[in-house]
N, C-alpha and C positions, 0 to 999 in steps of 0.2 A: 398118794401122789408122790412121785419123783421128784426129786431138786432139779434136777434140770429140764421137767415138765413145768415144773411152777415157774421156772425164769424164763421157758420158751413162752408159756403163755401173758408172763407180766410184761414181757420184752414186744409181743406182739401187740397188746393193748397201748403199750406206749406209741410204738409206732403207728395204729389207727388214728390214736391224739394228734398228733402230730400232722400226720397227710390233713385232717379235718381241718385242725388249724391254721393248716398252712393256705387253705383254698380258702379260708372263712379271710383273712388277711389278703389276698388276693384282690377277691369280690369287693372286699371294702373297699378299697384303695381304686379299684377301677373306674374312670371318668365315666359320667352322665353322655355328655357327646365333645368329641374328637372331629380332629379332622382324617380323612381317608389315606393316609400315606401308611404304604403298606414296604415290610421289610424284604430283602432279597434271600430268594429262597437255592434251596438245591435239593438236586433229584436224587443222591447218594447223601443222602440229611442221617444218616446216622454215624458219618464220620466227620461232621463239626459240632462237638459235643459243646460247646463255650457257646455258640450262638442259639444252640435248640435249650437247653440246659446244665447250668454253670455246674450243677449239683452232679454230671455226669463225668468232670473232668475227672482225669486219673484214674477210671475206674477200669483199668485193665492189669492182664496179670505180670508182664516185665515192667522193670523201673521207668522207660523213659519209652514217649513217642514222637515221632518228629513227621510233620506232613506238608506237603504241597498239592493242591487245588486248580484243576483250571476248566470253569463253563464258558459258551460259546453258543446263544441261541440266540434264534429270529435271522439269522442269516439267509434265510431264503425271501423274507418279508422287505429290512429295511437294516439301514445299521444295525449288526448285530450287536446284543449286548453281552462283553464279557468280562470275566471274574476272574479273577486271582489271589488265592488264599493259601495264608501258609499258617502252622501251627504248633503248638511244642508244648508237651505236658509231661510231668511226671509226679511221683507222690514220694512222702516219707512215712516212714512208721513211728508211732508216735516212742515209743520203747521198747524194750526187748521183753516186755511182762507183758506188753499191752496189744492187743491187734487194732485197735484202731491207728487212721494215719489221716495224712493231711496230702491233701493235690494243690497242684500250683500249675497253670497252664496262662499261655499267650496265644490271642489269633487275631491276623490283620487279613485285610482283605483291602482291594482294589479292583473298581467295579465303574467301569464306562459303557454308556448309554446314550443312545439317538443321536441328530445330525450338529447339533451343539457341543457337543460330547459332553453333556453332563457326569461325572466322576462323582466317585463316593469313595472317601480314603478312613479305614476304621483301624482302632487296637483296644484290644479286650482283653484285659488281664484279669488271671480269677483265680480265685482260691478256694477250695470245696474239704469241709470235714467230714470224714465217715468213722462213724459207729458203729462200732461193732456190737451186734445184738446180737446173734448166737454163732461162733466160731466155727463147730460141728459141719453147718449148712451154707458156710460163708455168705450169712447172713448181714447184712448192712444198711444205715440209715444213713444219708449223705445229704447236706445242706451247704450248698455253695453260692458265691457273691461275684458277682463281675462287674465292675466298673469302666468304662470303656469311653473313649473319644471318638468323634465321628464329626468328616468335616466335607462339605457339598461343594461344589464349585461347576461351572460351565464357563465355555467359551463364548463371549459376548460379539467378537470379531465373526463367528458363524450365525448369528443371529438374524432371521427375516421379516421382514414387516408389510403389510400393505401398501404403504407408504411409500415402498420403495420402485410399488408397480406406478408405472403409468403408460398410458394408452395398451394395456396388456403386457408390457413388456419388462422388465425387472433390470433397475440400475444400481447396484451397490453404492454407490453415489449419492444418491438420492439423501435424502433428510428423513430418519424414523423417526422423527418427531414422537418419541418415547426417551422415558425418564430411567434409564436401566439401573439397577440396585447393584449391589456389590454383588460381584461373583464370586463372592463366596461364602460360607456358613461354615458355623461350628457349633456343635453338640455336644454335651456331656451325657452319659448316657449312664443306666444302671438296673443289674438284673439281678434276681435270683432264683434259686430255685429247689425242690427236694427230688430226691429220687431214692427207691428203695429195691432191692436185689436182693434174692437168695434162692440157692439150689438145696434138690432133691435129688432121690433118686441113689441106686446104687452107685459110687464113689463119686453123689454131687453129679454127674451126667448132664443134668436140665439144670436149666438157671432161668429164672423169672425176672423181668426189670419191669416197672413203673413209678411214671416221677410226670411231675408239674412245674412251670416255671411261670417266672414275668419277667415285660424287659419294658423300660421307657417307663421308672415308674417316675423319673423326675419332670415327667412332661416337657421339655426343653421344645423353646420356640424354634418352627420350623414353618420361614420365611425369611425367604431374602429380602422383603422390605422390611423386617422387623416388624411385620405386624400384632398386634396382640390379640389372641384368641387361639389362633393358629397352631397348634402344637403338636408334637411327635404320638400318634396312638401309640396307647399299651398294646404291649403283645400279649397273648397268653399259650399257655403251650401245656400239653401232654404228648408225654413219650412212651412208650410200653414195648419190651420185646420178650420173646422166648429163644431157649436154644437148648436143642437136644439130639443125642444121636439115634442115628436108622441103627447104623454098624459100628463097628469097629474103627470103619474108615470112612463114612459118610455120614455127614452131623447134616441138620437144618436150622434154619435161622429165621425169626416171621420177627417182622419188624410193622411199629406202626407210628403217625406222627399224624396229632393233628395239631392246628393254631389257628387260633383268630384275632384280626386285629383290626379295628375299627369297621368298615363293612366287608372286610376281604376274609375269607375261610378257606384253611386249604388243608385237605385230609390225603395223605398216603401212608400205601399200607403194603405189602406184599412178602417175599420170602426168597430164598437164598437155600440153594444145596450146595456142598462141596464136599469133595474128595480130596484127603490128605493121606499122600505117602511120607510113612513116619524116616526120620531122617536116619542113615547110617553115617558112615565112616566114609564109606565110595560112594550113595547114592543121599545127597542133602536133602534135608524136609521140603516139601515142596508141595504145593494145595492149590486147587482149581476150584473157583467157585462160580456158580451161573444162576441166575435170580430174574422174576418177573414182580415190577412193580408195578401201583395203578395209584396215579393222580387222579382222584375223584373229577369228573368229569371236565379232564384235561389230555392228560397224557398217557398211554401207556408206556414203560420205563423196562425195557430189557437191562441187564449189568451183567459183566464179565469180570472175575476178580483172581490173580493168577498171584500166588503168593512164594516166597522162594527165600528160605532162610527167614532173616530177617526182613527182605523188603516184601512189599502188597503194590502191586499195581489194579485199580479199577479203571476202568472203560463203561459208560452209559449210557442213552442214546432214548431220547425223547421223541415217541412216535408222538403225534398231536392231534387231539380227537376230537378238541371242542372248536368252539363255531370258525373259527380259524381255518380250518380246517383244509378250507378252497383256497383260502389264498396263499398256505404254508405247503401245501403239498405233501401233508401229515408229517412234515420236517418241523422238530421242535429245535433241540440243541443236545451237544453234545458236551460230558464230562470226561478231565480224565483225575483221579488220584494217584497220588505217590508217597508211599508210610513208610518209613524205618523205626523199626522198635528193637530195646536194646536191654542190657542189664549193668549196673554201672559195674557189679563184682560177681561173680559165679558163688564165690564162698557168702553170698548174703544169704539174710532170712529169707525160709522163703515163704511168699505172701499168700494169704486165704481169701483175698480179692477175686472173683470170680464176673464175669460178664459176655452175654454173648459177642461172639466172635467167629471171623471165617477160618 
């Protein structure tokens, strides 16, 4: 046997230890029963890597990435609920002997819902190590931490009560003879998670991801009367993708994401083709990507993702399938993204980080 057959296969055993470990830690740590408050999702969930999985930060191939976010659904229903997210990651290497490196990312979000406008204002700072298990294959083990704030509040002034009808008819005047609590909460929150990548394939071509996370493992009360019991569920999460090309010029991308968090499960899954014309001197690199996703019996999820130099612009758009259905008019919501990724020096190392990508 090979020396670098006996390090691929002792470097592989490690990392089975490890994913095993890491989901046996998991389970332990998971409550008996919780209460049913479920996290805000999105339909392009593979580019908030800090909320799906902290272990996923930084794991692309320039220095630095910078993004903007914004959902927009139920609009056809009732107050629509929408989101705004921004984000910022990038990594170091740990030396010039060494390929492993360190990620360091931020992501907030702002997120108002129904006729109250309940708001939810988050920051998520996180740090993720990866290891390098075989260079060759840009092979990696990545274990990341995210600690994060998260604070609730509503408008008490839109508030309505029975109380306030009488003889059928509704006076803001009137006495709610209701005890209203502070409008507002606050949350300490914290996640981690692992993820592990590596490519095949003539020059690496395919690349493989899957990783596990948790979030809410400090349980933090969640009620605004402070009541006790009450608490934030865990989350749990798997992430897995592949990425390989047809041609030359036309890669695919299958992405999959599921999570469960107290009684709410939400699985999606789908795929991404794109066409990149490689850049010249007169005509810039420039990529088009077009995908069908599917919210297990929710949504179906079209996406359009046009990318041009450095920047990526996505576009998404939530057909709605589940029982909703009549009254949404198969109208879910709609996303848009905006990435800029960069290199802080051209003369840097350059990096055996490897991840799918459009």
């Amino acid at each position: 046997m090979k020396t670098t057959d006996l390090k691929s296969n002792t470097g592989n055993k490690v990392v089975q230890q490890s994913l095993l470990y890491f989901l046996f830690i998991i389970l332990a740590l998971s409550p008996a029963s919780v209460s049913a408050q479920a996290d805000i999702h999105f339909s392009q969930f593979y580019e908030t890597s800090i909320l799906r999985n902290p272990a996923l930060t930084g794991v692309f191939s320039d220095d630095f990435k910078l993004g903007l976010y914004y959902r927009n659904q139920w609009s056809s229903i009732t107050n629509p609920y929408s989101t705004a997210l921004f984000s910022a990651e990038t990594h170091v290497q740990i030396s010039s002997v060494s390929e492993d490196f360190v990620s360091f990312g931020l992501l907030g979000y702002s997120d108002k819902a129904g006729s109250i406008d309940q708001k939810i204002t988050t920051f998520y700072p996180a740090i993720n190590y990866n290891k390098c298990i075989n260079a060759d294959h840009n092979t990696f083990l990545s274990v990341g931490f995210t600690g994060g704030y998260m604070q609730y509040s509503f408008d008490p002034s839109k508030t309505t009560f029975n109380n306030q009808y009488l003889n059928n008819v509704f006076d803001p005047a009137n006495p709610t003879m209701e005890n209203l609590p502070n409008a507002k909460m606050s949350l300490w929150d914290l996640g981690t998670g692992v993820n592990y990548n590596t490519s095949t394939g003539e020059d690496n071509t395919a690349t493989y991801v899957v990783g596990f996370s948790a979030y809410h493992f400090t349980q933090p009360k969640f009620s605004y009367y402070q009541k006790a019991g009450i608490t934030e569920n865990m989350r749990l999460n798997a992430n897995g993708a592949a990425s390989f090309n047809i041609t030359d010029f036309i890669a695919m991308q299958l992405q999959g994401n599921y999570a469960i968090q107290g009684t709410y499960k939400e699985a999606v899954l789908g795929m991404m083709t794109t066409w990149t014309q490689q850049g010249t001197i007169s005509m810039p690199r420039f990529a088009m990507g077009v995908g069908l996703f599917y919210r297990v019996g929710d949504a179906l999820i079209p996406v359009v993702k046009v990318s041009y130099e450095k920047f990526a612009l996505g576009i998404s758009y939530d057909v709605n399938l589940s029982s909703l259905k009549e009254a949404s008019n198969l109208q879910g919501g709609y996303e848009l993204t905006l990435f800029y990724t960069g290199n802080y020096s051209d003369k840097g190392v350059t990096r055996k980080t490897v991840c799918p990508k459009f």
